[in-house]
C-alpha positions in Angstrom: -51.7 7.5 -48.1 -53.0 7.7 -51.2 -52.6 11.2 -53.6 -54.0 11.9 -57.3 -50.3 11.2 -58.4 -49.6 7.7 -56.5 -48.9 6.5 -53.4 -47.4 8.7 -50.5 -45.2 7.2 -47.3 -44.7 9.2 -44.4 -42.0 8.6 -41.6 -41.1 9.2 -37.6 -37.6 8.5 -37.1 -36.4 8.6 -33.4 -34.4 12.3 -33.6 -33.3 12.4 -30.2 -34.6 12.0 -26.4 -38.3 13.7 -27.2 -37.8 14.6 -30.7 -38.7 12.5 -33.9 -38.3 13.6 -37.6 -41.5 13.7 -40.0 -40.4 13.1 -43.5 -41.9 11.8 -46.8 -41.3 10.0 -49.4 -42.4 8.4 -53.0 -42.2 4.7 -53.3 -38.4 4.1 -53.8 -37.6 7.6 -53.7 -35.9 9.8 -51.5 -37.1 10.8 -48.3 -37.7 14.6 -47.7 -37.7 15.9 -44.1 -40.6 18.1 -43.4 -40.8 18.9 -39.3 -39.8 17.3 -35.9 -42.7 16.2 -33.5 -41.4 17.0 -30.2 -43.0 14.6 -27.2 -42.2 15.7 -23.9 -44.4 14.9 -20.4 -46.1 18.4 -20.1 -49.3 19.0 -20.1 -51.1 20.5 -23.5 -54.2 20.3 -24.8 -55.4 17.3 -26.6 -55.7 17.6 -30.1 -58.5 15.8 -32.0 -57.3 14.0 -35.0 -59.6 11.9 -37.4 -56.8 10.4 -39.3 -58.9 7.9 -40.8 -62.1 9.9 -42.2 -60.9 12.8 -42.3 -57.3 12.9 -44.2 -55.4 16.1 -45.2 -56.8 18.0 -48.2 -55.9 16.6 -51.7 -54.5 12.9 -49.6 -57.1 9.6 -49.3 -56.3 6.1 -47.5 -56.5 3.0 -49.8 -59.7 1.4 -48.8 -58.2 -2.0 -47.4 -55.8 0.7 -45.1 -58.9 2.4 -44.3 -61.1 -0.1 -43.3 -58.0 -2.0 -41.2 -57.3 1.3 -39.1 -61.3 2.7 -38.5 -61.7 0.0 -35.9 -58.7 1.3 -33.9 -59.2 4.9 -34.1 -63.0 4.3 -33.3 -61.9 2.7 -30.0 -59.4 5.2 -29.1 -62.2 8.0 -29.3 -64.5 5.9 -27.2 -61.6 5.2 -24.6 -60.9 9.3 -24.7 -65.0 9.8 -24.5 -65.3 11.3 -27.8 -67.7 8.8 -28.3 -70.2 6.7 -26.9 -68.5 3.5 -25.8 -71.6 1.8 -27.8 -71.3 3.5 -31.1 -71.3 1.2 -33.5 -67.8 1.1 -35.2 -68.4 2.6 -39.3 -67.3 -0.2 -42.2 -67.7 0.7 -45.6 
């Protein structure tokens, strides 16, 4: 990701049987744990994401990450029916 201050990296590290560990980090830098993501098999709602065109506030992908990841996360929303399996896929 990219941020008004340089580049940002961000980290799941296997944290046990369901749990991983986000963290962050600058290039080089240290990394700075901020949550676990716990995966289990029970059922909960699906949460929409739309990582690619839609990034946290103040955060932007570089346009060659961008435009390498849309395809993917287009398909996946067609496979989930969020969209029409013949939407056309957005490039920039």
């Amino acid at each position: 990701m990219r941020t008004p201050t340089g580049p940002l990296l961000v980290r799941l590290r296997p944290a046990g049987s369901e749990d991983w560990e986000i963290a962050w980090s600058r290039p080089g830098g240290a990394w700075h744990r901020v949550g676990t993501l716990t995966v289990t098999d029970e059922p909960v709602p699906e949460p929409h994401f739309e990582p690619v065109d839609s990034p946290p506030h103040g955060l932007e992908h570089y346009p060659v990450a961008a435009l390498l990841r849309r395809p993917s996360y287009a398909q996946a929303r067609r496979q989930a029916g969020l969209a029409e399996a013949d939407d056309p896929v957005p490039m920039e």
